[in-house]
VMD Tcl script that draws the C-alpha trace (Angstrom):
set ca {
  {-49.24 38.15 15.18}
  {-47.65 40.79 13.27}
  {-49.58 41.31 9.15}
  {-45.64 40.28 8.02}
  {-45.42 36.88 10.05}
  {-49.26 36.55 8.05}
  {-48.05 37.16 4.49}
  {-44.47 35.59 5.03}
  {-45.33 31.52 4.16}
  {-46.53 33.33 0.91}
  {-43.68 35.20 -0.12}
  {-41.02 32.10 0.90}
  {-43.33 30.51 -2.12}
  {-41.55 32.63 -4.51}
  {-38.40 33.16 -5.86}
  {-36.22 35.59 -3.20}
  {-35.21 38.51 -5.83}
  {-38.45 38.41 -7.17}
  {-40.06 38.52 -3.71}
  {-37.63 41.53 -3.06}
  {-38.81 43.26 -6.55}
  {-42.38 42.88 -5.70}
  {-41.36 44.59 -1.82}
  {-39.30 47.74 -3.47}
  {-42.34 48.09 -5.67}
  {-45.03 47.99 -3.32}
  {-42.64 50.34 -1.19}
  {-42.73 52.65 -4.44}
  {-46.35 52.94 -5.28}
  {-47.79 52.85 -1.40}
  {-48.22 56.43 0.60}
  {-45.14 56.62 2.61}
  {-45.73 56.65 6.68}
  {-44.51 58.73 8.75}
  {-42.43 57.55 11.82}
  {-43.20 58.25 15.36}
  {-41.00 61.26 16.87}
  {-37.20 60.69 17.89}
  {-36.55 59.96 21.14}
  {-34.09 62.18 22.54}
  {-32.18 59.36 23.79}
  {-31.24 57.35 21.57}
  {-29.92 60.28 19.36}
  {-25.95 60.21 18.50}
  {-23.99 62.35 16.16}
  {-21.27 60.94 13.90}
  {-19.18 62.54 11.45}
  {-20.92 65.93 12.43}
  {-23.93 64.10 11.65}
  {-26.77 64.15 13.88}
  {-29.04 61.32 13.61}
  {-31.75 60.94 15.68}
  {-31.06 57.58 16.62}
  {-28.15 54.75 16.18}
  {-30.68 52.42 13.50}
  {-29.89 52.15 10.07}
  {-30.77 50.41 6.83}
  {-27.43 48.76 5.07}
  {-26.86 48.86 1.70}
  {-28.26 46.45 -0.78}
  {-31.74 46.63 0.36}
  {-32.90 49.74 -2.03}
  {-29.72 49.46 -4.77}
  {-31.32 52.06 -7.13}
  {-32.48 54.36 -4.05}
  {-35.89 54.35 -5.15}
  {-37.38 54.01 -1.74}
  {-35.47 55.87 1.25}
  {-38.01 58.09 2.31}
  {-40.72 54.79 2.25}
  {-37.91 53.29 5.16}
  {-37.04 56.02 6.18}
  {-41.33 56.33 6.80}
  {-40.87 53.15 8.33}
  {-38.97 54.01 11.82}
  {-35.19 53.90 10.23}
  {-33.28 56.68 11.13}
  {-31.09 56.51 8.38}
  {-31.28 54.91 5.05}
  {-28.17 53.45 2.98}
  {-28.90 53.09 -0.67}
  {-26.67 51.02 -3.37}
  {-24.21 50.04 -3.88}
  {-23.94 52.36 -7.18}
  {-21.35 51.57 -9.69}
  {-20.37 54.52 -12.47}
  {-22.19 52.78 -15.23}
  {-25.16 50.63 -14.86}
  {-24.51 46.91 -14.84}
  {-26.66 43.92 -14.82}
  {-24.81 41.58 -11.91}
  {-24.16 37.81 -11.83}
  {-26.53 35.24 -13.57}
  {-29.44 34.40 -11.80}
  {-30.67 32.46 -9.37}
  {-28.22 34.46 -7.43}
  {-30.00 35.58 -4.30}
  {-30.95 32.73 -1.70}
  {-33.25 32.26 1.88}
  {-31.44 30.09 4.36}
  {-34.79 29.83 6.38}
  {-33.96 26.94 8.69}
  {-30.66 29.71 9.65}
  {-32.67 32.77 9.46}
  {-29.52 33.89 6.64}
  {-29.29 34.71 2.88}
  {-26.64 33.75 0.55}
  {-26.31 36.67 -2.67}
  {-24.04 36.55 -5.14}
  {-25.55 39.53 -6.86}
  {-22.46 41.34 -8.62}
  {-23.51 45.11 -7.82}
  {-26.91 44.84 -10.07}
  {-27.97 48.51 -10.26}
  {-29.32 51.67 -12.82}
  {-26.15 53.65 -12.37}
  {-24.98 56.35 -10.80}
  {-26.68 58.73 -12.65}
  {-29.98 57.89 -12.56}
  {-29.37 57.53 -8.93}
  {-28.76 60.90 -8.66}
  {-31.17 62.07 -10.67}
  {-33.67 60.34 -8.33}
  {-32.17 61.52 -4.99}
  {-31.97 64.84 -6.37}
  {-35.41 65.35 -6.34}
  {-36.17 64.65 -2.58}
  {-33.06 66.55 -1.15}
  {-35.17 69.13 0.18}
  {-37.10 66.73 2.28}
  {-36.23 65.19 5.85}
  {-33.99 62.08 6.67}
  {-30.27 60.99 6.42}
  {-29.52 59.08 3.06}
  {-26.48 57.63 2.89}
  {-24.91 56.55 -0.85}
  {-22.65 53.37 -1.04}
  {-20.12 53.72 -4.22}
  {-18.71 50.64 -6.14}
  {-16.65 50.04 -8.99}
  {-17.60 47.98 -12.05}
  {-17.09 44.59 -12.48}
  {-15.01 45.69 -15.97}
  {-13.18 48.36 -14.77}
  {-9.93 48.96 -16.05}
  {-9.00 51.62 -12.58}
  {-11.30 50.57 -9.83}
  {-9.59 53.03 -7.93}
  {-11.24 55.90 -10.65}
  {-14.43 54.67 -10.10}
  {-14.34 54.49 -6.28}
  {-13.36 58.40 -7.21}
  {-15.63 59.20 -9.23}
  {-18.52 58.18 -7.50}
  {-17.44 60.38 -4.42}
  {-17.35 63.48 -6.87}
  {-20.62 62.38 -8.68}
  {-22.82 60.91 -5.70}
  {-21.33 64.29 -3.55}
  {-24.36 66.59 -3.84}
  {-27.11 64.04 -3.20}
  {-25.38 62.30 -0.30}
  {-25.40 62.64 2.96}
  {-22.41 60.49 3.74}
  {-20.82 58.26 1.18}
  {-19.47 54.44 1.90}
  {-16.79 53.21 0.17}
  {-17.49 49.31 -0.56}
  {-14.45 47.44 -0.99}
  {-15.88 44.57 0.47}
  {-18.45 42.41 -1.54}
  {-17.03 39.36 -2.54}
  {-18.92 39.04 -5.34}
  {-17.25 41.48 -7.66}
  {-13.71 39.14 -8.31}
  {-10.79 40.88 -7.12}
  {-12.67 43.69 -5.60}
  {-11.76 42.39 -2.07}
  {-8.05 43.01 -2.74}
  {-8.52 47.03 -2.24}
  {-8.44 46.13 1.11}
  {-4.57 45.24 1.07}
  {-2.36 48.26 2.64}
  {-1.04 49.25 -0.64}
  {-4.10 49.49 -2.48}
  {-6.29 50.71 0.63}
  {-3.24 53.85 1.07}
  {-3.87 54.71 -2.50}
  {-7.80 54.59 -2.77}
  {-8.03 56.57 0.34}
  {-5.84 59.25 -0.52}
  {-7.82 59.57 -4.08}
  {-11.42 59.07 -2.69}
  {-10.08 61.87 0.42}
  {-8.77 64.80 -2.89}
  {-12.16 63.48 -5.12}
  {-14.52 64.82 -1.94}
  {-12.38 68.10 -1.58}
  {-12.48 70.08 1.37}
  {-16.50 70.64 1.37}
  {-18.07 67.09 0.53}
  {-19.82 65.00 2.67}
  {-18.70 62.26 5.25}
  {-17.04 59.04 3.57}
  {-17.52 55.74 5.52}
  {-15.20 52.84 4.35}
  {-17.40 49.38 4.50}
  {-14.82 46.18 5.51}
  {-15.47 42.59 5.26}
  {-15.23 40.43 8.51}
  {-13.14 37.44 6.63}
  {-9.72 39.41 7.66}
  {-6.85 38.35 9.81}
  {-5.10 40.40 12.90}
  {-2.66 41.79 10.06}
  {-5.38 43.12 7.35}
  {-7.07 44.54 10.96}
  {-3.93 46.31 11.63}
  {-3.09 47.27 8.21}
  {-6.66 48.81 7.34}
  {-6.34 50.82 11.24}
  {-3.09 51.97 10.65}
  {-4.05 53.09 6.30}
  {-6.84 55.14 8.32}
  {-4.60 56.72 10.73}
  {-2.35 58.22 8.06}
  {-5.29 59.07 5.41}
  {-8.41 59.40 7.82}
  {-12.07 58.95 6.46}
  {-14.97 59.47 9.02}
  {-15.91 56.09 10.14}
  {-15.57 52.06 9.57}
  {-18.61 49.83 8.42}
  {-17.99 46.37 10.28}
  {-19.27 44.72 8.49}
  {-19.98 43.26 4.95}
  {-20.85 39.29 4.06}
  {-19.11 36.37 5.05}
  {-17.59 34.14 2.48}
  {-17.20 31.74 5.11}
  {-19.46 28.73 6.04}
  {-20.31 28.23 9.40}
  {-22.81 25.11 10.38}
  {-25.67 25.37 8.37}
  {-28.56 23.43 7.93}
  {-30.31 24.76 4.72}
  {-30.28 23.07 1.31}
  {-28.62 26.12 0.11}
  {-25.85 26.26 2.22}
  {-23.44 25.23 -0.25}
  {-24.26 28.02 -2.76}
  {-21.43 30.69 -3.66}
  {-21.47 33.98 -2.45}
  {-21.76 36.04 0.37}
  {-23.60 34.71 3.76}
  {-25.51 37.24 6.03}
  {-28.25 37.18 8.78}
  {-27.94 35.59 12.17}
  {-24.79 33.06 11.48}
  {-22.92 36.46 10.79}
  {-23.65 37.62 14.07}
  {-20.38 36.26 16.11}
  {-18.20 36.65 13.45}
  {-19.30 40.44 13.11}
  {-19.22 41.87 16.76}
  {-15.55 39.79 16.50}
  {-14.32 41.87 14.18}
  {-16.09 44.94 15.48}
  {-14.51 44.62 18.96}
  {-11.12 43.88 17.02}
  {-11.30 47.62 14.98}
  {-12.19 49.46 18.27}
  {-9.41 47.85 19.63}
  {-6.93 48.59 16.82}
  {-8.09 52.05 16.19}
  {-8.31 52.75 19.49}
  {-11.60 54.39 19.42}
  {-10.53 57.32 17.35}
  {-12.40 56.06 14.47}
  {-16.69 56.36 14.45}
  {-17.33 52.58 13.92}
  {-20.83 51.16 12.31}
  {-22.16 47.81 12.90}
  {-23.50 45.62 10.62}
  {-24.00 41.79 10.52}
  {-26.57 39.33 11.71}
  {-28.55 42.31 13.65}
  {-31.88 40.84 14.03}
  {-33.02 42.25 17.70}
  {-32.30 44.93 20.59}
  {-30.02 42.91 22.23}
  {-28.03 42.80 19.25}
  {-27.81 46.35 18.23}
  {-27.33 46.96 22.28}
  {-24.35 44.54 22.29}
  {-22.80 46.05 19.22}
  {-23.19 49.89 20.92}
  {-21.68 48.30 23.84}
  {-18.34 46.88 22.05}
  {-18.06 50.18 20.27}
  {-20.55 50.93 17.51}
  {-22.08 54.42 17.58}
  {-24.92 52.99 14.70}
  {-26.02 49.84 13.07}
  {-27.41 48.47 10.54}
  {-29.56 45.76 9.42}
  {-31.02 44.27 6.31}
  {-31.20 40.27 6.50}
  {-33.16 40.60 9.27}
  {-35.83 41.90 7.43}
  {-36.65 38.86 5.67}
  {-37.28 37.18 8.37}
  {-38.79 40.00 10.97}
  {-40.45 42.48 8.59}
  {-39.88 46.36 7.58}
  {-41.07 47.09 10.87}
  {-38.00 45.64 13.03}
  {-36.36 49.17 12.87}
  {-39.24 50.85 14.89}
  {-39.51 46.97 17.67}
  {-35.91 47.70 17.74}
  {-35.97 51.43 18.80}
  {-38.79 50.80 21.28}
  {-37.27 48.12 23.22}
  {-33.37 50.13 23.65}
  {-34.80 52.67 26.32}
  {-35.17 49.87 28.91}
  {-31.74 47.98 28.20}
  {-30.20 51.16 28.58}
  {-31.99 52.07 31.60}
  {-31.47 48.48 32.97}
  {-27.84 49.02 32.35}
  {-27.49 52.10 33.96}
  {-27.35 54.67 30.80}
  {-29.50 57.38 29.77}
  {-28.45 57.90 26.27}
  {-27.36 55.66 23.41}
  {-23.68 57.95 23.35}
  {-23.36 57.25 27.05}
  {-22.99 53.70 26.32}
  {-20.73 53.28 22.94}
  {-17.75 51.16 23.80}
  {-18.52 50.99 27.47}
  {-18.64 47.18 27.02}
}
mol new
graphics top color blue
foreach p $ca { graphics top sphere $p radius 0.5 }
foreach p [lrange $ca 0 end-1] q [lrange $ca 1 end] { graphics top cylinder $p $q radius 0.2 }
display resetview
């Protein structure tokens, strides 16, 4: 038995932001590890990035990126930190951040809580110099008067520090923030996030919810054809309610972990389709073991990420993960992760 299954009946005792607090602060004050070497095989490159292999950490886990090099430490090839908003903001009331343990899922409703973008930067500016792929996702205030200018200005602000930026247009717990996803709004943000990078800045990665129809699909394909960015997250929380059998399961906000998982690889095999491969797609969504993350590769996804899993698994899931691909791949016939995105 794993020292996380040990401690876990402990930390479902208390309160799940406050458990979450106590993790980024242990993560903070503890040596960081160092992860076993890359395999060669499971390396892909996306965006002119080359990571050394297709596992990621989403956004949300470390808002205030005060620990990607601790996960990064901890067998994640990549590290997403935020979502940042321009100015720091304080988020939804609390409780706002629930355990659906009897559905392995959470339900947040936590209103881009974060420090800011600028002591953000000021943090990741200081290990920039060091080892690893950090990624920065960008959202807008919950009072903003031009969303659009923030999503903007956090592309020219977060530029330096980043190694890719994600656009998040998809939290449904910022009201209204959902609607940048429309084909109006979504032509307009792209083009201004696209001239706010310049010709020089890092990758940008626009992060989609899985609650759209076969026309948003098509509209948010065809917005990226005209004003390309360098890959799709697929994707964010559910707003939807599938069966659940928690107490919680009627509390707003946005549902993750393994009831996602359908819905997500849906919606991922509906972008590949629509963009007809020509757009580097991530996974993200109820991603709790190798199969999954195999799956996902297999309908199209060149990385993915996981978070909710976490809760239930531990911070070591990344590294299980990453062990265990070599023989799926091998049992289905590939000898790299690249030689198998899409091949589904």
């Amino acid at each position: 038995m794993s020292t996380y299954a040990l401690i876990r009946p402990f930390l479902f005792q208390i309160d799940g932001e406050r458990a979450h607090c106590m993790a980024i602060y242990g993560l903070r004050v503890m040596p960081n590890g160092t992860a076993p070497a890359p395999d060669p095989r499971l390396a892909v490159s996306v965006a002119g990035i080359a990571f050394p292999g297709p596992i990621g950490l989403a956004a949300g886990f470390d808002k205030d990126a005060q620990v990607p090099d601790a996960m990064l430490g901890r067998g994640f090839d990549f590290v997403e930190v935020g979502t940042l908003t321009p100015f720091a903001q304080a988020g939804n009331p609390r409780p706002r951040l629930f355990r659906l343990a009897e559905d392995r899922a959470v339900i947040n409703r936590m209103g881009f809580n974060n420090g800011g973008q600028a002591a953000a930067y000021e943090r990741l500016l200081r290990r920039r110099d060091r080892p690893g792929i950090v990624g920065v996702n960008i959202g807008a205030n919950k009072d903003a008067t031009d969303r659009i200018a923030d999503y903007a200005n956090g592309v020219r602000v977060m530029s330096g520090v980043a190694t890719y930026l994600t656009v998040n247009i998809s939290s449904p717990n910022t009201p209204g923030l959902r609607a940048l996803q429309d084909r109006a709004a979504l032509d307009e943000l792209l083009a201004a996030v696209r001239e706010a990078r310049g010709e020089n800045g890092p990758p940008i990665f626009l992060k989609v919810a899985p609650d759209l129809e076969p026309a948003d699909i098509d509209d948010i394909a065809a917005a990226l054809a005209d004003r390309p960015l360098d890959g799709l997250i697929v994707s964010n929380t559910t707003i939807g309610r599938p069966a659940l059998r928690s107490r919680h399961a009627g509390e707003t906000g946005g549902l993750s972990g393994a009831p996602l998982k359908e819905l997500a690889l849906e919606r991922l095999r509906d972008f590949r389709r629509a963009t007809g491969g020509t757009v580097p797609l991530i996974a993200a969504g109820g991603i709790e073991t190798a199969d999954d993350a195999w799956a996902r590769i297999r309908a199209g996804a060149s990385l993915v990420q996981i978070y909710s899993a976490l809760v239930y698994e531990g911070p070591d899931l990344a590294m299980r993960i990453k062990r265990a691909l070599p023989a799926l791949m091998a049992r289905d016939g590939f000898s790299s992760i690249s030689e198998a995105i899409g091949t589904a």
